[in-house]
N, C-alpha and C positions, 0 to 999 in steps of 0.2 A: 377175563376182561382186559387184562393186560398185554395178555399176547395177540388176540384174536377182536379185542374191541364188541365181545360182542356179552351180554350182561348173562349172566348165569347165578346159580345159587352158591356156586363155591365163593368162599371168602378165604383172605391172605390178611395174615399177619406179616406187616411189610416191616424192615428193620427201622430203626431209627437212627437220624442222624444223617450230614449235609451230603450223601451220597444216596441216600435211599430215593426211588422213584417220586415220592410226593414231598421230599426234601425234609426242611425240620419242621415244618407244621403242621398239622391238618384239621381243618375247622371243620365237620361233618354239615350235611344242610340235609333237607327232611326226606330227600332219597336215599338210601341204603347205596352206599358204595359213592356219594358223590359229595364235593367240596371243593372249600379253597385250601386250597396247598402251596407249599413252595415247591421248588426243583433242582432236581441236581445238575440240570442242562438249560439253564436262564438265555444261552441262545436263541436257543428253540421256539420262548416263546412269543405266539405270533406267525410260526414258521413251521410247525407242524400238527397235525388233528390233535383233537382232546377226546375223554371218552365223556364228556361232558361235566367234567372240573373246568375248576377256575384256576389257574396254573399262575401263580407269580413268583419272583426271583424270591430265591432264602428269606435277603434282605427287606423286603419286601412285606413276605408273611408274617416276619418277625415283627417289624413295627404294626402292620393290622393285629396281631394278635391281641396285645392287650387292650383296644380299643373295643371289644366286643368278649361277653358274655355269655355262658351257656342259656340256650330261648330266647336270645335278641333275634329282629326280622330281620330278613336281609331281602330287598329287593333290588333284584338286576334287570336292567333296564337297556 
C-alpha cells in the first residue's frame, strides 16, 4: 500500500515516532489499513495523493488525539 498505493493483505508494522510515515499518531477508522494520522512531511499536506487517510501535521494529531476515544463516530463530510 505504501509503495504502490494499491491495497493488499500484507500489513506493516511502521516504526513509531515524528519520522515515521503516519507521524506520532494513528487513530484507526473501521477499514483495515486507514486513518487519521500525523506526518512526518506536514508540507505535503494538501499537495500530494492519500491512500485514503486523513493526513494532518504531528501537531495536529496530537491535539485531536485526546479529544476522541476508542468506538467514538467520526463522520467526514
Amino acid at each position: 500500500m505504501l509503495k504502490r498505493g494499491e491495497r493488499t493483505e500484507d500489513f506493516y508494522n511502521l516504526p513509531p515516532g515524528p519520522n515515521s510515515p503516519v507521524g506520532i499518531v494513528w487513530m484507526g477508522l473501521n477499514r483495515p489499513g486507514v486513518g487519521i494520522h500525523g506526518t512526518s512531511t506536514p508540507e505535503t499536506i494538501g499537495r500530494s495523493g492519500s491512500h485514503g487517510c486523513i493526513r494532518l501535521s504531528n501537531w495536529d494529531a496530537a491535539a485531536l488525539r485526546p479529544l476522541v476515544t476508542a468506538g467514538v463516530k467520526v463522520r467526514i463530510q
